[in-house]
C-alpha positions as CSV (number, residue, x, y, z in Angstrom):
1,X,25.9,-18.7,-37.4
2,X,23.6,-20.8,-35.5
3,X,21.9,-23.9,-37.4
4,X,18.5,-22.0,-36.9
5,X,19.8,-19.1,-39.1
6,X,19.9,-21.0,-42.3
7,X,16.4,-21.8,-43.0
8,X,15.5,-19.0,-43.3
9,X,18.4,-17.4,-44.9
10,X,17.7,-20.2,-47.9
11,X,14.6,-19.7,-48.0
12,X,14.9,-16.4,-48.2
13,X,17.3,-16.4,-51.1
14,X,15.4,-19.1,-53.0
15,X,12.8,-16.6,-52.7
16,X,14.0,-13.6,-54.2
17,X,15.9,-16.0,-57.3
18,X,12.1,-17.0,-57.6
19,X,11.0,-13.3,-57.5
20,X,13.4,-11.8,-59.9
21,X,12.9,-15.0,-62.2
22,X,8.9,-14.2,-62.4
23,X,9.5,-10.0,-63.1
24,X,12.0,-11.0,-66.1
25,X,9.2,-13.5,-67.2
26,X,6.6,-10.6,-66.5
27,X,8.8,-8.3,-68.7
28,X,9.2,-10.7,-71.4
29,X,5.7,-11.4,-71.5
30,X,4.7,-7.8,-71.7
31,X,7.0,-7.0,-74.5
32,X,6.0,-10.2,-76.3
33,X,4.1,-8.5,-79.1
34,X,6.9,-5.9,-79.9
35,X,9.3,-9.1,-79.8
36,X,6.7,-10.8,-82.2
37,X,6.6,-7.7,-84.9
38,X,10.3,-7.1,-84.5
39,X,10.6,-11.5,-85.4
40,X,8.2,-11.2,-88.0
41,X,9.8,-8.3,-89.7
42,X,13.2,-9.9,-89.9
43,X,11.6,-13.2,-91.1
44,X,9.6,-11.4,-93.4
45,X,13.1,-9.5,-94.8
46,X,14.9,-12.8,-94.9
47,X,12.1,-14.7,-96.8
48,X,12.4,-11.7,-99.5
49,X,16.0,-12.4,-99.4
50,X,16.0,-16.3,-100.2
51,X,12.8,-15.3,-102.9
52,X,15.1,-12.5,-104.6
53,X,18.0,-14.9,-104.6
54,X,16.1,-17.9,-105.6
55,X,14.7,-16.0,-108.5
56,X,18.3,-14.7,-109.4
57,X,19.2,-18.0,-109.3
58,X,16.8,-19.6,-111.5
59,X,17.0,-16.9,-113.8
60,X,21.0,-17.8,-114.2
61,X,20.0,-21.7,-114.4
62,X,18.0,-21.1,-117.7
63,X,20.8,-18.8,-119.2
64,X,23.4,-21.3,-118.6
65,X,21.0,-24.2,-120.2
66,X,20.4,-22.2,-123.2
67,X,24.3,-21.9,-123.5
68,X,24.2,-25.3,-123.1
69,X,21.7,-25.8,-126.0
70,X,24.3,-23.8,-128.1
71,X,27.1,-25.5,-127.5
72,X,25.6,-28.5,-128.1
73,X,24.0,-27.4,-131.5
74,X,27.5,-26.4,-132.0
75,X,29.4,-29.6,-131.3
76,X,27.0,-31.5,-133.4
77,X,27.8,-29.1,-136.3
78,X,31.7,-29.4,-136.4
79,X,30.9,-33.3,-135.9
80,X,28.9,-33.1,-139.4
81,X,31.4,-30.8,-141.0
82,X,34.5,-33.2,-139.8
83,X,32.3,-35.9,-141.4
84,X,32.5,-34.6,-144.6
85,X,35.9,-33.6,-144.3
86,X,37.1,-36.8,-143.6
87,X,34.8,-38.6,-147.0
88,X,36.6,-35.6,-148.9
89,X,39.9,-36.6,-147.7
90,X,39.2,-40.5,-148.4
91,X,38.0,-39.5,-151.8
92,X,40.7,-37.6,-152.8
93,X,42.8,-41.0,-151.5
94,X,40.9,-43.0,-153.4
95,X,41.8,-40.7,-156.5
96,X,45.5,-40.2,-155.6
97,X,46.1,-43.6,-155.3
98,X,44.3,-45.0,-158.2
99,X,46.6,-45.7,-161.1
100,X,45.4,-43.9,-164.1
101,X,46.2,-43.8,-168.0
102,X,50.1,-42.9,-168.7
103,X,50.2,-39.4,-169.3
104,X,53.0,-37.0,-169.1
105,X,56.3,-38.1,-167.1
106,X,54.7,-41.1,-166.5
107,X,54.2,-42.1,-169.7
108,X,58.0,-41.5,-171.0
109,X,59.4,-43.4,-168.2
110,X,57.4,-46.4,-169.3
């Protein structure tokens, strides 16, 4: 091809690339409200979504606090009742191991 050929040719295909690049951004500009509603939908659908699962969440966080609460509650009350149990169990050491007047076996043996 001669030297004289390819100005024109490039300039001709920068042309069209130019050409098709401005009808695709004509196109997208025309739909641009349908893209909008069809984007605000889906953000609207995913927004309800998160809320719904947020709420589903929260709603488990309280029930597993009150459980919480209970258990708790609970663990304090077997820490009382082993409390006792254990000034029972010293009492009745106290009382085993005391000596105490001779009566019975005992007192035959001495």
């Amino acid at each position: 091809m001669p030297d004289g050929l390819w100005l024109p040719l490039i300039a001709g295909l920068f042309g069209t690339l130019v050409g098709s690049i401005a009808t695709i951004l004509s196109a997208l500009i025309n739909r641009q409200p349908t893209l909008a509603s069809v984007l605000d939908s889906r953000i609207a659908t995913v927004m309800q979504i998160y809320e719904r699962t947020i709420g589903e969440l929260r709603t488990e966080i309280c029930r597993l606090q009150e459980k919480i609460d209970i258990y708790e509650r609970t663990i304090m009350d077997l820490r009382d009742h082993i409390a006792q149990l254990e000034a029972k169990i010293d009492i009745l050491k106290v009382r085993f191991n005391a000596p105490g007047p001779a009566t019975g076996a005992n007192a035959a043996v001495e």
